[in-house]
BAPA-538036 format. One record per residue: residue in three letters; x, y, z of N, C-alpha, C in turn. Coordinates in Angstrom, 2 decimals, padded with zeros to 5 digits. Example, Ala and Ser with C-alpha at 12.3 -4.5 7.8 and 13.67 -1.06 7.14 Angstrom:
# BAPA-538036
<pt aa="Ala" n_x="013.19" n_y="-005.69" n_z="007.80" ca_x="012.30" ca_y="-004.50" ca_z="007.80" c_x="013.20" c_y="-003.30" c_z="007.80"/>
<pt aa="Ser" n_x="012.85" n_y="-002.25" n_z="007.08" ca_x="013.67" ca_y="-001.06" ca_z="007.14" c_x="012.90" c_y="000.03" c_z="007.87"/>
//
This chain:
# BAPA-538036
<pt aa="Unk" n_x="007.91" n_y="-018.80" n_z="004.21" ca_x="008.97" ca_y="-017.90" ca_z="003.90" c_x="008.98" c_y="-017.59" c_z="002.40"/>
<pt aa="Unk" n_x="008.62" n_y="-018.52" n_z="001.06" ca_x="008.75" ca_y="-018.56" ca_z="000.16" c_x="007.38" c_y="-017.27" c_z="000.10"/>
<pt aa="Unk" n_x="006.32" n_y="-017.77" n_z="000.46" ca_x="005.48" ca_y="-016.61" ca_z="000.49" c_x="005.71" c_y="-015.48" c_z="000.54"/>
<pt aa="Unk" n_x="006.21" n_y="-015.28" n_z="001.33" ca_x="006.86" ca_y="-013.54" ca_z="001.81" c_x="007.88" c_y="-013.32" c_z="001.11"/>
<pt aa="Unk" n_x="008.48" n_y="-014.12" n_z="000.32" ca_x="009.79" ca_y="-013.49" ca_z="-000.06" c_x="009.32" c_y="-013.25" c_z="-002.03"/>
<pt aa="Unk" n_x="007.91" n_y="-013.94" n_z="-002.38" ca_x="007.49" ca_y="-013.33" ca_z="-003.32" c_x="006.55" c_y="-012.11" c_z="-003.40"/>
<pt aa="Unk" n_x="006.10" n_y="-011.84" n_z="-002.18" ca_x="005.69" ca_y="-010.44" ca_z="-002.13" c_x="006.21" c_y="-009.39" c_z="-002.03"/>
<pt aa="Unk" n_x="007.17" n_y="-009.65" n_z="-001.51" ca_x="008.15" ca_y="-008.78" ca_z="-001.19" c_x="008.62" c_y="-008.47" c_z="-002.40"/>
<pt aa="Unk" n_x="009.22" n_y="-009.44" n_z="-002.95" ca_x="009.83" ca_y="-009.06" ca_z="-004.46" c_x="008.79" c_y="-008.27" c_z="-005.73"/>
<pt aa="Unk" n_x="007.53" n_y="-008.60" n_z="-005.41" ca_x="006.87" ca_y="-007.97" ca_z="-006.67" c_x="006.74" c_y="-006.77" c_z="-007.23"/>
<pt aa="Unk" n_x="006.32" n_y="-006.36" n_z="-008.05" ca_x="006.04" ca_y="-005.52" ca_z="-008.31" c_x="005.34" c_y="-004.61" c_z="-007.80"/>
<pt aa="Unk" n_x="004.10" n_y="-004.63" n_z="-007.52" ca_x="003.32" ca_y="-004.37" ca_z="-006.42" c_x="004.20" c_y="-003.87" c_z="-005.40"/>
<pt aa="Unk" n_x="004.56" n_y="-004.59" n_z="-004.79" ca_x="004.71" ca_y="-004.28" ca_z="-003.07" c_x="006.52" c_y="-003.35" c_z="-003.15"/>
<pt aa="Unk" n_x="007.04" n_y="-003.42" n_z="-004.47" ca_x="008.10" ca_y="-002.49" ca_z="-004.10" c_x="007.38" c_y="-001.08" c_z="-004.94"/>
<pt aa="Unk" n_x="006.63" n_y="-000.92" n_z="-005.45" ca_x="006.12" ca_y="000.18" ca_z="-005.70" c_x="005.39" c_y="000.82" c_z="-004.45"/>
<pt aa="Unk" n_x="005.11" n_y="000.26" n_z="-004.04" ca_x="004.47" ca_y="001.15" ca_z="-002.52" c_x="005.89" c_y="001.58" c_z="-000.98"/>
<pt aa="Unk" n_x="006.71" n_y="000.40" n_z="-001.07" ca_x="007.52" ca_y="000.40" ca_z="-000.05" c_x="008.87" c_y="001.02" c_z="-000.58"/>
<pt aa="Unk" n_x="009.36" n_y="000.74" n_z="-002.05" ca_x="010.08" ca_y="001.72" ca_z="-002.43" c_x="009.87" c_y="002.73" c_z="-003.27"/>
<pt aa="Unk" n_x="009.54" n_y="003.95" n_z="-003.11" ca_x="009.49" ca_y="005.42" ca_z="-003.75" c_x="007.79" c_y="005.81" c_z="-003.90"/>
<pt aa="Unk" n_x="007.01" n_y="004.49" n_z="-003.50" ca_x="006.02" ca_y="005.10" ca_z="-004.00" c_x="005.42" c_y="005.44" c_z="-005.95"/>
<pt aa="Unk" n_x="004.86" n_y="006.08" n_z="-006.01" ca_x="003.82" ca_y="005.42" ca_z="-007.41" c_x="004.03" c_y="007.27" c_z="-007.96"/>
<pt aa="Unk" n_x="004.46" n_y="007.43" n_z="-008.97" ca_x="004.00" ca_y="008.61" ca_z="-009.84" c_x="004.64" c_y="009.94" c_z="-008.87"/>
<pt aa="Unk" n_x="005.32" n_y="009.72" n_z="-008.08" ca_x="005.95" ca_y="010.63" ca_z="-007.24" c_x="005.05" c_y="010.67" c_z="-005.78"/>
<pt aa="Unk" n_x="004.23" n_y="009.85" n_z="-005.50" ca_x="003.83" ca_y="009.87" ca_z="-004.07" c_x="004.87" c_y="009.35" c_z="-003.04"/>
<pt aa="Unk" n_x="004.44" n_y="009.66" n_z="-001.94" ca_x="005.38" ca_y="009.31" ca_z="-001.04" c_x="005.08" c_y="007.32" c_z="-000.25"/>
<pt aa="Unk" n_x="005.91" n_y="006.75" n_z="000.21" ca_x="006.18" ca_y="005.38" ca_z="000.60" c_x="004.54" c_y="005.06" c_z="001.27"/>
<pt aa="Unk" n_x="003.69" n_y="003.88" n_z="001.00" ca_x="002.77" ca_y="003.30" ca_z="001.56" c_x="003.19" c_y="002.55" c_z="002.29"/>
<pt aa="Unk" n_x="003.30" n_y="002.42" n_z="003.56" ca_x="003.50" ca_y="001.72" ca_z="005.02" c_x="002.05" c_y="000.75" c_z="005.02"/>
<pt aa="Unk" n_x="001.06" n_y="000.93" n_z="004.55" ca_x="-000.31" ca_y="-000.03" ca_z="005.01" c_x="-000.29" c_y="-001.31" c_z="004.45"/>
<pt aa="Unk" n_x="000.60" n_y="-001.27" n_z="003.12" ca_x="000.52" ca_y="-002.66" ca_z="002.64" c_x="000.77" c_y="-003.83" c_z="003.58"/>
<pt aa="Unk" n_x="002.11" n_y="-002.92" n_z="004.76" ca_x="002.61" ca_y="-004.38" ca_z="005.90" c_x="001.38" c_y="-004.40" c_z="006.92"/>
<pt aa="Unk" n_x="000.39" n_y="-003.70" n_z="006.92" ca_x="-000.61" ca_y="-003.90" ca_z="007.81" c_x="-001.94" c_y="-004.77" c_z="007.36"/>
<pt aa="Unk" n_x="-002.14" n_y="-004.86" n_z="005.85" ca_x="-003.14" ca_y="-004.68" ca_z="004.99" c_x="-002.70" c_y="-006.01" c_z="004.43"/>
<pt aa="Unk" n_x="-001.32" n_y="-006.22" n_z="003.96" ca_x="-001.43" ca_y="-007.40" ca_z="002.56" c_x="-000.73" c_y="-008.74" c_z="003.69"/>
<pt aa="Unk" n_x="000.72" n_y="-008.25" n_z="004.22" ca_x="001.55" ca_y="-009.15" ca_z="004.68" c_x="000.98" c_y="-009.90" c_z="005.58"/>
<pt aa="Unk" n_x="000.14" n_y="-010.07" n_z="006.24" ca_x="-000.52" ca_y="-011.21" ca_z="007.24" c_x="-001.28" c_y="-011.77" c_z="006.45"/>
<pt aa="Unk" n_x="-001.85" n_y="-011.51" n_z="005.16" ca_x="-002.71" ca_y="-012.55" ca_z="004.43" c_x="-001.64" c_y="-013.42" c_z="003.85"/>
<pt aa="Unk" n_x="-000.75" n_y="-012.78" n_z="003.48" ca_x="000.69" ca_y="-013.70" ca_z="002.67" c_x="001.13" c_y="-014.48" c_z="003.53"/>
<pt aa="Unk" n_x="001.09" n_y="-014.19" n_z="004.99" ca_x="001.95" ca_y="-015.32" ca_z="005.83" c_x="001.04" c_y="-016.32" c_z="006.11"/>
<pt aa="Unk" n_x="-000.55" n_y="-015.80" n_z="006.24" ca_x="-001.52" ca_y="-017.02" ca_z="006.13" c_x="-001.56" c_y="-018.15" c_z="005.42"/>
<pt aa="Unk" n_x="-001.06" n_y="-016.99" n_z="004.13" ca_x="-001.43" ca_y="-018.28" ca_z="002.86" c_x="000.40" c_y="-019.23" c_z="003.22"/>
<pt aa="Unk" n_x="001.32" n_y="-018.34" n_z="003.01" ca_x="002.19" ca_y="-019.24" ca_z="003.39" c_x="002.45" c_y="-020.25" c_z="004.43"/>
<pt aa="Unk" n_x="001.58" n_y="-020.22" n_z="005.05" ca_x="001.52" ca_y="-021.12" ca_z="006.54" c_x="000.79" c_y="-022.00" c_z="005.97"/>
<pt aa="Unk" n_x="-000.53" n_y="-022.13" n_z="005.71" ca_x="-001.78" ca_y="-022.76" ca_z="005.21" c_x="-001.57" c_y="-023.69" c_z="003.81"/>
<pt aa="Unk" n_x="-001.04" n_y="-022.97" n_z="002.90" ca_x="-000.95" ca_y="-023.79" ca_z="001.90" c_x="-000.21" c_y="-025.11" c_z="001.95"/>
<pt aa="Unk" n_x="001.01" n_y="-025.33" n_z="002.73" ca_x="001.95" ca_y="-026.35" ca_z="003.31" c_x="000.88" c_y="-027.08" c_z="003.68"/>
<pt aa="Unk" n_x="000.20" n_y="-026.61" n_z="004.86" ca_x="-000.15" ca_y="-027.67" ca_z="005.81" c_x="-001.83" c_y="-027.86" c_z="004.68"/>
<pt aa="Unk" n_x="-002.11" n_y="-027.56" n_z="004.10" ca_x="-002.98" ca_y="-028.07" ca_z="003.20" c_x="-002.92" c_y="-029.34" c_z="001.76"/>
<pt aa="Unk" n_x="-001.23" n_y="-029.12" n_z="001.61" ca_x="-000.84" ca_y="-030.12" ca_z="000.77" c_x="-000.35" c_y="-031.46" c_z="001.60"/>
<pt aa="Unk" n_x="-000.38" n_y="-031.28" n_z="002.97" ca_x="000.13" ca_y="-032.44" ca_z="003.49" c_x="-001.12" c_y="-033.27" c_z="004.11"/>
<pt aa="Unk" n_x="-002.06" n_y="-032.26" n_z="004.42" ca_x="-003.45" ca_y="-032.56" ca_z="004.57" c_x="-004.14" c_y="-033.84" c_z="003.24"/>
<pt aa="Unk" n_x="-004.26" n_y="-033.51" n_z="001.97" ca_x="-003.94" ca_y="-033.59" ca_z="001.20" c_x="-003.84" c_y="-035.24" c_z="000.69"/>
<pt aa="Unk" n_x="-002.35" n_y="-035.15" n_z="000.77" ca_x="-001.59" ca_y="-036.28" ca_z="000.93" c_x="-001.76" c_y="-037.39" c_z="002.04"/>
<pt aa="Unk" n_x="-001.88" n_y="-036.77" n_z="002.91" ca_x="-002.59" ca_y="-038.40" ca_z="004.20" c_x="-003.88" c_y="-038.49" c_z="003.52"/>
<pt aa="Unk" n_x="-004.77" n_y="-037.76" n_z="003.06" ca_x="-006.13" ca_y="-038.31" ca_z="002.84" c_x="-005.91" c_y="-039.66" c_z="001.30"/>
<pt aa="Unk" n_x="-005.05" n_y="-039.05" n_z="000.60" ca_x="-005.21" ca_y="-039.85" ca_z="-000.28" c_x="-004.43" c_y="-041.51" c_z="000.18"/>
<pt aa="Unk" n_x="-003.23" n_y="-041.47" n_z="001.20" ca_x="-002.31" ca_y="-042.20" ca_z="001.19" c_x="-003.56" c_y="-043.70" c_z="002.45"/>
<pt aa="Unk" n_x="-004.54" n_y="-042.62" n_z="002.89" ca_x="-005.17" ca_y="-043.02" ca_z="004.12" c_x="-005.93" c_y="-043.98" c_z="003.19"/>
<pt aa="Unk" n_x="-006.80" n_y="-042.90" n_z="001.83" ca_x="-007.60" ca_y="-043.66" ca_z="001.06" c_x="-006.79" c_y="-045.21" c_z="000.32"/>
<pt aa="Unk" n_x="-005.84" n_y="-045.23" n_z="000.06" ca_x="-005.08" ca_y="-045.88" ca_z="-000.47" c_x="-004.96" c_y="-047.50" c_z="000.23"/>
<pt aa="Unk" n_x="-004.43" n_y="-047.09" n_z="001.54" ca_x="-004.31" ca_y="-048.20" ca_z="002.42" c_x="-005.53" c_y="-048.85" c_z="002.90"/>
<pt aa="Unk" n_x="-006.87" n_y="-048.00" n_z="002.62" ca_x="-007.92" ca_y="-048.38" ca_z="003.09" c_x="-008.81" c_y="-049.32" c_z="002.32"/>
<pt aa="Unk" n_x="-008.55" n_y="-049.58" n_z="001.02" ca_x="-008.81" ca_y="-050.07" ca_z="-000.11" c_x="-008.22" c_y="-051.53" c_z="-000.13"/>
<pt aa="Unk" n_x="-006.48" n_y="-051.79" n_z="000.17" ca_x="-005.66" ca_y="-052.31" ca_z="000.08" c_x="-005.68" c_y="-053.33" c_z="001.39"/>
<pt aa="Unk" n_x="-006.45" n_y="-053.06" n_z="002.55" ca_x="-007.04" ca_y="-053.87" ca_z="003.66" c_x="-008.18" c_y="-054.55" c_z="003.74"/>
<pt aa="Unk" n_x="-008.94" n_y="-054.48" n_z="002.71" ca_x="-010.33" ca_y="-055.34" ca_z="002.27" c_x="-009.88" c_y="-056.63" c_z="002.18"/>
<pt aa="Unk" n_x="-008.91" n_y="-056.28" n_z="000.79" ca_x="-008.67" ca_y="-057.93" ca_z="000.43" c_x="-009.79" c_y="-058.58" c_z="-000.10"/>
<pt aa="Unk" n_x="-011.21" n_y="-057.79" n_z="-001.08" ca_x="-012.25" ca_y="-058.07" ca_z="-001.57" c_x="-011.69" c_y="-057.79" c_z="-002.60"/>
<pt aa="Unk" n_x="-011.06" n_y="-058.14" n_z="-003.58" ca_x="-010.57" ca_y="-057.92" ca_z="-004.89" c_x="-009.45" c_y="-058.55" c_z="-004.94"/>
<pt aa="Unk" n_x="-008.90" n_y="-058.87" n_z="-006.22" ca_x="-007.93" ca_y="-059.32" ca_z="-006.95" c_x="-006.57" c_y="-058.72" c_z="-006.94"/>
<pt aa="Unk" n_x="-005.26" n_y="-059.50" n_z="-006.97" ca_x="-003.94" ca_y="-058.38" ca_z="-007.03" c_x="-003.10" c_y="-058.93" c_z="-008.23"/>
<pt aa="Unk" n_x="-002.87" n_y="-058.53" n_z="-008.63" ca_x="-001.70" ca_y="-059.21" ca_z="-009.68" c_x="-001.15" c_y="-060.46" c_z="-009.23"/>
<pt aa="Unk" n_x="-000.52" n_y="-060.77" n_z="-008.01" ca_x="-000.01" ca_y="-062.03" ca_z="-007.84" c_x="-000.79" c_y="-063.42" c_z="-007.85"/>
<pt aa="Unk" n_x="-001.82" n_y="-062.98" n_z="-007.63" ca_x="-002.73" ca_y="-064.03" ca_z="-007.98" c_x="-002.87" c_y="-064.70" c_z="-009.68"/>
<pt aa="Unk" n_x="-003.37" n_y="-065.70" n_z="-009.46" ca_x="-002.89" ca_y="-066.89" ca_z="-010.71" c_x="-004.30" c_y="-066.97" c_z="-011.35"/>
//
C-alpha cells in the first residue's frame, strides 16, 4: 500500500493523471504500464526483507548449536 500511495503521489504520475504535461490531454497508460510493477515491488519487497531475516536468524541459531567454540560464560 505504501508503494502505491508513493506513486500515486509523485510527481510523475500526477502529471500524466492530472491535466497532463504542457497542455496535453490525461495519460490513462501509466495505470496499465507503471501500477502493476509498483504493486509488485510493493508486495515483493516485504516478503523479501522477511526472507532476509529468517536466513540470517536461521544462520544465527545454526552456529549457536555446534557448541564447537567458546561462550562468555565459560571460565
Amino acid at each position: 500500500m505504501t508503494a502505491t500511495l508513493a506513486w500515486s503521489t509523485s510527481d510523475r504520475t500526477r502529471r500524466h493523471l492530472r491535466g497532463g504535461f504542457e497542455g496535453e490531454d490525461m495519460d490513462y497508460t501509466v495505470l496499465a504500464t507503471e501500477l502493476p510493477f509498483v504493486v509488485l515491488a510493493g508486495a515483493a519487497l516485504p516478503a523479501a526483507v522477511c526472507l532476509a531475516i529468517a536466513l540470517v536468524l536461521a544462520r544465527r541459531r545454526g552456529r549457536g548449536a555446534g557448541g564447537g567454540g567458546s561462550s562468555d560464560l565459560d571460565g
